[in-house]
BAVEXVO-391029 format. One line per 10 residues: number of its first residue (from 1); their letters; for each residue x, y, z of C-alpha. Coordinates in pm, 1 decimal, decimal comma, m for minus. Example, Ala and Ser with C-alpha at 12.3 -4.5 7.8 and 13.67 -1.06 7.14 Angstrom:
# residues 2
1 = as = 1230,0:m450,0:780,0  1367,0:m106,0:714,0
This chain:
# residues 421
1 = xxxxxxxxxx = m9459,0:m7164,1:m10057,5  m9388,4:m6992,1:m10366,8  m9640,5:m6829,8:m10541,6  m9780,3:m6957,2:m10854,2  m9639,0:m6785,8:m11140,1  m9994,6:m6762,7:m11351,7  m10151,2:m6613,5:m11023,5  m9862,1:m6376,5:m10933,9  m9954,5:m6038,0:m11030,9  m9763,1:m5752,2:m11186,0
11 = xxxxxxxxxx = m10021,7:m5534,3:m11396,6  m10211,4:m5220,9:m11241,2  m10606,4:m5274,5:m11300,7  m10657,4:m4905,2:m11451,2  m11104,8:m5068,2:m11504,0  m11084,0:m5176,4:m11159,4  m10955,9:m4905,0:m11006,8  m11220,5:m4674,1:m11224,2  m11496,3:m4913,1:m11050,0  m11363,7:m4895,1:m10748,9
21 = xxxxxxxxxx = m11399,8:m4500,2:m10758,2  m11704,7:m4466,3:m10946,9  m11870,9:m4673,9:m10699,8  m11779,5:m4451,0:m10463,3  m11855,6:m4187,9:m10614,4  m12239,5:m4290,4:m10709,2  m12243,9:m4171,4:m10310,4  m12335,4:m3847,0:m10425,2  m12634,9:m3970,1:m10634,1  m12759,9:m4210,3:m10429,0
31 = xxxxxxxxxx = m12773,9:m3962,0:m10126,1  m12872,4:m3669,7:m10310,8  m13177,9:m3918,1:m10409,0  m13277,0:m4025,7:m10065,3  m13358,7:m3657,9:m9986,9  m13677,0:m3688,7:m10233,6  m13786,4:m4056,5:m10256,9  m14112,5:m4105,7:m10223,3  m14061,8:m4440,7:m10017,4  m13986,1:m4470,5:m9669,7
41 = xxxxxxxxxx = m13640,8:m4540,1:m9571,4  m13571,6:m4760,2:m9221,9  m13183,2:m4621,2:m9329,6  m13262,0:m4226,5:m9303,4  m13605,5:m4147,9:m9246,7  m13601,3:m3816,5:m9384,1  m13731,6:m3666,4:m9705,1  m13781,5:m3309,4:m9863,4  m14152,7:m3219,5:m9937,2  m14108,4:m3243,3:m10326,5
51 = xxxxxxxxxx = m14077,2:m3573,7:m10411,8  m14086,5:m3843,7:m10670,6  m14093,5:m4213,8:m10782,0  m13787,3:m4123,2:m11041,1  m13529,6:m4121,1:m10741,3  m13706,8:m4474,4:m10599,1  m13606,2:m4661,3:m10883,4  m13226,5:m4438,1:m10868,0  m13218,6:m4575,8:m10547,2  m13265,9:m4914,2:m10628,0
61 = xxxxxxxxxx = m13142,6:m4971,8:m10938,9  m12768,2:m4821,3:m10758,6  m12859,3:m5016,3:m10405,9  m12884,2:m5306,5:m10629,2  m12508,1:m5375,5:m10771,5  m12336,2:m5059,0:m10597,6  m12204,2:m5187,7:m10281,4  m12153,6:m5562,5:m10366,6  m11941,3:m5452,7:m10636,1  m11722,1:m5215,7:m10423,3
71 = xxxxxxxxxx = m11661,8:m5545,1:m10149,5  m11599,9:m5781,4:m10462,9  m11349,0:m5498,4:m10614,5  m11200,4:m5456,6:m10221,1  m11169,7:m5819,8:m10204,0  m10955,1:m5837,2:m10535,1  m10736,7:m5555,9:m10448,8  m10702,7:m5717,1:m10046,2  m10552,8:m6021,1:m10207,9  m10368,5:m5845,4:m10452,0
81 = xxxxxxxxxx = m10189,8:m5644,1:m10115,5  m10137,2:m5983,6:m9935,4  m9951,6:m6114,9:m10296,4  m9750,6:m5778,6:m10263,3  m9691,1:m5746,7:m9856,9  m9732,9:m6070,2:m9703,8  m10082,3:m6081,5:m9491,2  m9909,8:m5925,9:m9189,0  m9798,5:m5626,6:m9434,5  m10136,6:m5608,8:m9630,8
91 = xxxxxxxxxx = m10314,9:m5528,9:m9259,9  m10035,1:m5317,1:m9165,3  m10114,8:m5131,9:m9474,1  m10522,8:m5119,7:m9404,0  m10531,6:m4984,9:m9093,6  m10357,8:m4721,9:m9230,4  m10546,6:m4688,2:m9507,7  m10906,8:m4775,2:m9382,5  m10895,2:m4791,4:m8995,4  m10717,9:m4520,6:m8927,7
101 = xxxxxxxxxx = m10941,1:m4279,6:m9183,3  m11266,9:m4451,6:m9019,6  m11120,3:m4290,3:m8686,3  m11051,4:m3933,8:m8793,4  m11424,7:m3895,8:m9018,5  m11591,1:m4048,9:m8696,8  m11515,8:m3739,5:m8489,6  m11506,0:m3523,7:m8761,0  m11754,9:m3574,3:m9064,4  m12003,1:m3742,0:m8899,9
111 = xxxxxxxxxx = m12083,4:m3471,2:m8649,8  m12093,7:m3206,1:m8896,7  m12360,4:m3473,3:m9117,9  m12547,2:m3510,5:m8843,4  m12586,6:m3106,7:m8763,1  m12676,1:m3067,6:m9130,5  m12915,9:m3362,9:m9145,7  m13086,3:m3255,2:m8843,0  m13136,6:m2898,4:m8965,5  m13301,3:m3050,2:m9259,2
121 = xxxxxxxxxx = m13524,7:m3220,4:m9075,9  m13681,3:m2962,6:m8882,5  m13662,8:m2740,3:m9190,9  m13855,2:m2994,0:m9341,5  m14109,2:m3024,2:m9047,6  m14106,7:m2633,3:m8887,4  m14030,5:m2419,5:m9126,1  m13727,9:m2296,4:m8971,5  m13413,1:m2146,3:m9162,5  m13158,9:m2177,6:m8880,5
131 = xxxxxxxxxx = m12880,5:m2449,8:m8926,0  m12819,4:m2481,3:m8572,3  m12953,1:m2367,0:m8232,6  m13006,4:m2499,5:m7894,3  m13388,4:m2467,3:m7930,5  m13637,7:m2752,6:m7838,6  m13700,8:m2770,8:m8126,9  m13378,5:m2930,2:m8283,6  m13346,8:m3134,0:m7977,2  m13624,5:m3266,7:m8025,2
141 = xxxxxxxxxx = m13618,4:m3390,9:m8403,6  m13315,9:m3552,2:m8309,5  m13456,8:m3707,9:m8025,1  m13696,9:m3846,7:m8272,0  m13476,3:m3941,8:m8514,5  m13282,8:m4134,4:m8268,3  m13606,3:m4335,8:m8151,1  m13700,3:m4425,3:m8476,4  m13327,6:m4557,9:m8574,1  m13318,0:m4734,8:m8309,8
151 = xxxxxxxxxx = m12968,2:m4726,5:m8231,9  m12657,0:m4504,4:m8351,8  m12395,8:m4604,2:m8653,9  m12124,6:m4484,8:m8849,9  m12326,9:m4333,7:m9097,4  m12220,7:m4324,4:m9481,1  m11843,2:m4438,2:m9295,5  m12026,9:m4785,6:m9245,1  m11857,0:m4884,3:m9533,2  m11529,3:m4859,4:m9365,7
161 = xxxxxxxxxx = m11669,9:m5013,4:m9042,1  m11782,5:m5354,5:m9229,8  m11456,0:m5318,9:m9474,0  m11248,3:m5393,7:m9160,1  m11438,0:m5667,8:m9035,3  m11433,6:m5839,5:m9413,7  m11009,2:m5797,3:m9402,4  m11063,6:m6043,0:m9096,5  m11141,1:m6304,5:m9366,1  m10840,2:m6254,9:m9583,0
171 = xxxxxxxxxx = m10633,0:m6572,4:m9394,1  m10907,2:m6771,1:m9454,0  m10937,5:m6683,1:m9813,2  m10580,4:m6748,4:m9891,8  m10569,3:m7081,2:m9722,7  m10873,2:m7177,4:m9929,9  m10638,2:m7073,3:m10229,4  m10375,7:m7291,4:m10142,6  m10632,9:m7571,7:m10071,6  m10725,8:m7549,3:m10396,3
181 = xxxxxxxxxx = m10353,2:m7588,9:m10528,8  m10258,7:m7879,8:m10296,3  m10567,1:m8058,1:m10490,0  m10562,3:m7989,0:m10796,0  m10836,5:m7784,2:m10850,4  m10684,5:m7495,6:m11001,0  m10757,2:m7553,0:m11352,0  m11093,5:m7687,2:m11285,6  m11212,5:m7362,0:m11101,6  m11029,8:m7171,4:m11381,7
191 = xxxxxxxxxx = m11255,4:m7291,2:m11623,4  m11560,4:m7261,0:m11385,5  m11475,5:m6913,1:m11311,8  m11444,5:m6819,4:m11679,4  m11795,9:m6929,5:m11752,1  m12037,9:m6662,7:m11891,9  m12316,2:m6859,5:m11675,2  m12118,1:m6801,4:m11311,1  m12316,8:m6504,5:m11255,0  m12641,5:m6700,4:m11242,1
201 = xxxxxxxxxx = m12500,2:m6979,7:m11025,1  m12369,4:m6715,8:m10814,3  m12668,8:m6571,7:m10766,6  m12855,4:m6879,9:m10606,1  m12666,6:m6830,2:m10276,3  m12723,7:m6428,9:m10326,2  m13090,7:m6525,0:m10326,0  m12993,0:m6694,9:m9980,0  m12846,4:m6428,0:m9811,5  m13123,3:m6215,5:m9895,5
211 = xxxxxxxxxx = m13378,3:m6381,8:m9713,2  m13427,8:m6209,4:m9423,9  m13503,0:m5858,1:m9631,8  m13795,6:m5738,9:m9686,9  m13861,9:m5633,5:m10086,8  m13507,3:m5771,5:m10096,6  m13363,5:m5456,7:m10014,4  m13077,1:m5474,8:m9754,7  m13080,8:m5291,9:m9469,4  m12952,1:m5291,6:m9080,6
221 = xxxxxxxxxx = m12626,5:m5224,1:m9205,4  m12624,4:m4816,6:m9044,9  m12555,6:m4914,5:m8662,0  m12205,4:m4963,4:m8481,2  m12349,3:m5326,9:m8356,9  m12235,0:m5555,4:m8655,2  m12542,0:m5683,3:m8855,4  m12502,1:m6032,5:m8922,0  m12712,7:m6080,1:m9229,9  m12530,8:m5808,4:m9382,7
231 = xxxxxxxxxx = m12202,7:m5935,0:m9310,1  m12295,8:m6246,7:m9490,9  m12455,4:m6074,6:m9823,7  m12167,5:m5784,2:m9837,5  m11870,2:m6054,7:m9727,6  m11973,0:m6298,9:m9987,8  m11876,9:m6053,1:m10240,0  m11537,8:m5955,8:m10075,3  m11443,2:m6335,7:m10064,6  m11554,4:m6402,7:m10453,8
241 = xxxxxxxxxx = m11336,7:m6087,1:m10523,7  m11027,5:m6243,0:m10323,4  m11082,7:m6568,6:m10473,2  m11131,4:m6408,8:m10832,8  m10778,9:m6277,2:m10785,6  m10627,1:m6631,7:m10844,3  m10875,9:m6643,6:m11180,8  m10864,6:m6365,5:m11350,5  m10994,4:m6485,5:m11659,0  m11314,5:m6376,2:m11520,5
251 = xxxxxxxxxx = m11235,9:m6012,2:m11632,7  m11245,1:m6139,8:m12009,4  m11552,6:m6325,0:m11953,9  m11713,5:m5985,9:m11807,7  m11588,6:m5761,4:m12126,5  m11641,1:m6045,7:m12386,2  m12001,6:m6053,7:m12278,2  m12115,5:m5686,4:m12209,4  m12356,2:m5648,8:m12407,1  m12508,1:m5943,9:m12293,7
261 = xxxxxxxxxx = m12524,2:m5931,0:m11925,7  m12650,1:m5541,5:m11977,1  m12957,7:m5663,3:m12164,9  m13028,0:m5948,7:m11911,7  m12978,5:m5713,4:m11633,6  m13236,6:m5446,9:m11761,8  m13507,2:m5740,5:m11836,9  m13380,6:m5840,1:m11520,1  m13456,9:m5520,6:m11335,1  m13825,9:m5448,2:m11510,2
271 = xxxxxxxxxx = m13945,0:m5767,1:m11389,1  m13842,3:m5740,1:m11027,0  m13953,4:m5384,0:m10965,8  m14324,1:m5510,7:m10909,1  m14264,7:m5841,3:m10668,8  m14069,6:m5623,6:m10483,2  m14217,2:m5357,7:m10416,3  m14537,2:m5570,2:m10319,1  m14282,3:m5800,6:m10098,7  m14166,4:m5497,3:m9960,3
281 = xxxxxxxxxx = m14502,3:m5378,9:m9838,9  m14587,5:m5658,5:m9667,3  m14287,5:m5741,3:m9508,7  m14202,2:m6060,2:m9666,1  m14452,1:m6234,5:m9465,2  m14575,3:m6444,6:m9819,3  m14355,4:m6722,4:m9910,6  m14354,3:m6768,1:m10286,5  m14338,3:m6370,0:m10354,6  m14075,3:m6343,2:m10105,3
291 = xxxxxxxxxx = m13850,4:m6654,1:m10251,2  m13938,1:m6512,2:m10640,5  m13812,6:m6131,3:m10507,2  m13534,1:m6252,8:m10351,2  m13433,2:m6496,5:m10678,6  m13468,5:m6188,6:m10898,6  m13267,5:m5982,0:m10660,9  m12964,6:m6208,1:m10692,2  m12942,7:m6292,8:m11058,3  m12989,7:m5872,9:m11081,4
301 = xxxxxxxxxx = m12711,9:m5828,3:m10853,6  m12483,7:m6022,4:m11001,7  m12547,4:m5948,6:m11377,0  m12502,0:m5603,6:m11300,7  m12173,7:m5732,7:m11164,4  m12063,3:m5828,4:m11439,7  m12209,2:m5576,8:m11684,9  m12002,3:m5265,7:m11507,0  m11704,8:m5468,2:m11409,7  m11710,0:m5522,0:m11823,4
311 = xxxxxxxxxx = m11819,5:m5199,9:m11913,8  m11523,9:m5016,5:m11714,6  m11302,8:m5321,9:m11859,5  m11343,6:m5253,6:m12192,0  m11343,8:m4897,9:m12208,3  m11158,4:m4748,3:m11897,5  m10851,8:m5021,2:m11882,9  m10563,7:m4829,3:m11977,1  m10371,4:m4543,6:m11816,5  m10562,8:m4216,6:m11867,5
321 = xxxxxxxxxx = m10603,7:m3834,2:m11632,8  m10958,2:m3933,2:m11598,2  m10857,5:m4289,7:m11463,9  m10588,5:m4169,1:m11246,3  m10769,1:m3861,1:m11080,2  m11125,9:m4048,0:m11041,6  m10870,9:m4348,6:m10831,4  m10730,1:m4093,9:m10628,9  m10989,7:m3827,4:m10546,4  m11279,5:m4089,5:m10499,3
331 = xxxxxxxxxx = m11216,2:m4153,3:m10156,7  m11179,9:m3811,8:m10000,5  m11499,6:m3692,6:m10215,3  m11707,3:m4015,0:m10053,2  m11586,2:m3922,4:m9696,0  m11688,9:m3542,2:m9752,6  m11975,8:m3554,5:m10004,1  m12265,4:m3630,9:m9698,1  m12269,0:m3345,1:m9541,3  m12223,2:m3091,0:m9822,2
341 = xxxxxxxxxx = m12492,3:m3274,2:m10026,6  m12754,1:m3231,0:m9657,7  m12647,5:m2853,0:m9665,1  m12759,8:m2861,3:m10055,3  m13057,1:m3011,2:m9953,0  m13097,0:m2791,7:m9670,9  m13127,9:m2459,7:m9858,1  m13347,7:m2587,4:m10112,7  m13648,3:m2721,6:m9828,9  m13862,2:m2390,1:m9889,9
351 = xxxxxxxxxx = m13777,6:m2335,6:m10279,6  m14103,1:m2483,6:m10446,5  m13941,9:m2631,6:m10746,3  m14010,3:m2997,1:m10893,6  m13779,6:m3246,1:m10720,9  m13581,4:m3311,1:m11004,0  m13438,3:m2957,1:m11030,8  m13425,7:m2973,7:m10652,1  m13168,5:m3304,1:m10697,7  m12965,3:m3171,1:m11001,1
361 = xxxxxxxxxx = m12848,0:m2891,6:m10766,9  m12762,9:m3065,9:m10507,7  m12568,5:m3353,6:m10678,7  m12407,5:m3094,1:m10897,2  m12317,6:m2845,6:m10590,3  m12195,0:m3151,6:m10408,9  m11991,2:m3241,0:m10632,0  m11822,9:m2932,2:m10731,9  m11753,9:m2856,1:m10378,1  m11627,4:m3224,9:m10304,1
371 = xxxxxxxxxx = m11389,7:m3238,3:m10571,7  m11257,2:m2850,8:m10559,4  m11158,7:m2939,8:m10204,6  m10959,4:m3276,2:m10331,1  m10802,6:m3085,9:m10573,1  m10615,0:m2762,2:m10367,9  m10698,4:m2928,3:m10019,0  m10629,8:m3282,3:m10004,5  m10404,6:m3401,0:m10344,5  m10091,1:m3311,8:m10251,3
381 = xxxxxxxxxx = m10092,2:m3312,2:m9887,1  m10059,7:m3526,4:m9591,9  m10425,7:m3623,7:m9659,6  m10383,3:m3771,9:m9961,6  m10068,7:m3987,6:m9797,7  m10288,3:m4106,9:m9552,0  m10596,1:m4192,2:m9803,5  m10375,3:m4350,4:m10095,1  m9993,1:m4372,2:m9976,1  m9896,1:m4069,7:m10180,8
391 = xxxxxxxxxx = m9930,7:m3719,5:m10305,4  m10090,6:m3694,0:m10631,6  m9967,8:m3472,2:m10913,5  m10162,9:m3471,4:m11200,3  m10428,4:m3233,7:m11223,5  m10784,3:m3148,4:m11365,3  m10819,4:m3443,7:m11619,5  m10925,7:m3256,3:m11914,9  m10622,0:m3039,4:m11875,6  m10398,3:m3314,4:m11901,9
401 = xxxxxxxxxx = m10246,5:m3448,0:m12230,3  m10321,9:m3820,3:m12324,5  m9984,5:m4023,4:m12386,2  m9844,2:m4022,2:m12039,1  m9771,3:m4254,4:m11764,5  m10023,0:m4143,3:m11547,8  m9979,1:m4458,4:m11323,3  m9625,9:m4312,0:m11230,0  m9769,1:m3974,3:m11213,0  m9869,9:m4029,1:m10893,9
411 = xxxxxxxxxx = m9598,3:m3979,4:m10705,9  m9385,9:m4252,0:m10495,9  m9591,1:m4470,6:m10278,4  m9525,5:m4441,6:m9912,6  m9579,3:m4756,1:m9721,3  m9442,4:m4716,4:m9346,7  m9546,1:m5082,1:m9281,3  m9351,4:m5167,4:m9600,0  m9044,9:m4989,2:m9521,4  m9015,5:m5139,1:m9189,0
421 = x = m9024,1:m5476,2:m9258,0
């Protein structure tokens, strides 16, 4: 069947890339956070003993719109590959891309996390200064560690883990696009999906698929055995993304409307904190404040959705250094930042300074570190071909004149799967 020509797709998304990556990015916040949160985490159960409530609401204020906006953004970009390659090219080209990464930082990143979280830990509880030695005493935290997870996971590569199971989804996503053609309902669902109001109406099955957690806050997402309820809440997202592919009028909707959906999303916010943080504390055992949590949850979700997809629309949509490099780099810097920012958090256990300070170092340090190693490790290497399909020449952004075509900048695409077909 040939495509439709008003779905077929020929510009680059310079805002949706910028998402994409800045999502990614907020990695280094939201895990520079968790180190002094005040709250207990059933994620990583580790803190530094300086804390405060600031980095609670960091945490979820970003946990609220972060990672559903990365699997909506994945899903528009997945159908955009299977428009491109064909669905038999467009996996040919993940597992490249995703699967084949996820592999490599398995035996690679994650140990060295795990040596640097650890170390924090008993730094935390002992005293110690050592980052590593066979004593009981590190054995023992992380025998600890590993009874009160429960179970081992992927760590911050989960996203990967549950990215590949969502790509699973993509031939069922385009058949529902061609059900749609074959009866009519194109135009219909174009002018449903332009509505300003589709975030709200979205957000009633949101509320659904956050039932089963607690203060609304997801969770049981960290282990290698797939966690159903969060395949459900993260994949709706990636399918609405696919789908949104096909109705793109959505984007305009987003921009039109900023300054709307910000203001709703910040009354949005205030009022939830309180229901559920109370929810959260009792487990979602009561009813009423568990359904009004998890209601307030979803409209949040998805208004902040909207707000960044139109904030980065509006001002980030065009071909610019900072576009290009935050696109390219973002991935490397995610897959790297975890352990750098533990060893930040590491040498600051015993320096008694307020928690903020204690954070501002280690975001900054982590992401210095992360992106120095991008740029004269990873840009123009192999790396970066295996990460995004090419080297990358441009270089620090704010060394780079405006007026160029940083798009092409990047250097050919390689796509093995491509070239052999």
């Amino acid at each position: 069947m040939n495509p439709d020509p008003s779905t077929t797709d020929g510009r680059r998304y310079y805002g949706l890339d910028a998402v994409r990556g800045v999502m990614m990015l907020l990695g280094i916040v939201i895990h520079a956070a968790m180190f002094y949160t005040v709250m207990e985490s059933d994620v990583l159960p580790l803190k530094d003993r300086r804390t405060s409530p600031l980095f609670d609401l960091v945490l979820l204020l970003i946990h609220s719109f972060r990672m559903p906006l990365f699997f909506l953004v994945s899903g528009f970009f997945g159908a955009l590959l299977v428009e491109k390659y064909g669905m038999k090219g467009a996996y040919g080209n993940r597992t490249l891309r995703v699967f084949v990464p996820f592999l490599i930082a398995l035996v690679t990143v994650l140990p060295l996390t795990g040596w640097m979280i650890i170390s924090f830990g008993v730094s935390v509880d002992q005293g110690t200064r050592v980052l590593w030695t066979t004593n009981s005493a590190h054995l023992e935290w992380l025998l600890r560690l590993e009874r009160k997870l429960g179970a081992a996971g992927p760590g911050h590569l989960w996203f990967l883990y549950y990215l590949m199971m969502l790509y699973l989804l993509m031939p069922l996503c385009a058949l529902a696009r061609r059900v749609f053609e074959r009866r009519g309902w194109t135009e219909t669902l174009r002018r449903f999906t332009a509505s300003p109001w589709l975030p709200v109406a979205l957000s009633t099955w949101t509320a659904l698929t956050l039932w089963p957690y607690k203060g609304g806050l997801v969770q049981g997402f960290q282990f290698f055995a797939p966690h159903l309820p969060s395949l459900v809440y993260y994949g709706t997202f990636f399918v609405v993304g696919y789908l949104f592919h096909g109705f793109r009028d959505f984007l305009t909707t987003c921009e039109r409307h900023l300054g709307a959906y910000f203001a709703a999303s910040t009354l949005m916010f205030v009022a939830s904190l309180a229901p559920s943080d109370l929810d959260y504390r009792q487990g979602g055992t009561t009813t009423w404040l568990h359904l009004v949590t998890i209601s307030l949850n979803g409209v949040l979700t998805w208004l902040l959705v909207y707000a960044m997809i139109g904030l980065f629309q509006r001002f980030l949509d065009r071909d610019s250094p900072w576009v290009a490099y935050i696109s390219q780099s973002s991935y490397w810097v995610y897959l790297v930042h975890l352990p750098i920012v533990s060893f930040a958090a590491w040498c600051l256990v015993d320096i008694d300074v307020p928690a903020v300070v204690k954070f501002g170092f280690a975001a900054a340090f982590t992401t210095v570190v992360a992106f120095v190693s991008y740029h004269y490790l990873a840009r123009r290497t192999w790396i970066s071909v295996l990460l995004n399909g090419r080297r990358f020449s441009v270089g620090w952004p704010w060394l780079e004149p405006e007026g160029r075509a940083y798009s092409t900048a990047m250097g050919r695409e390689t796509d093995p799967v491509r070239s052999r077909q």
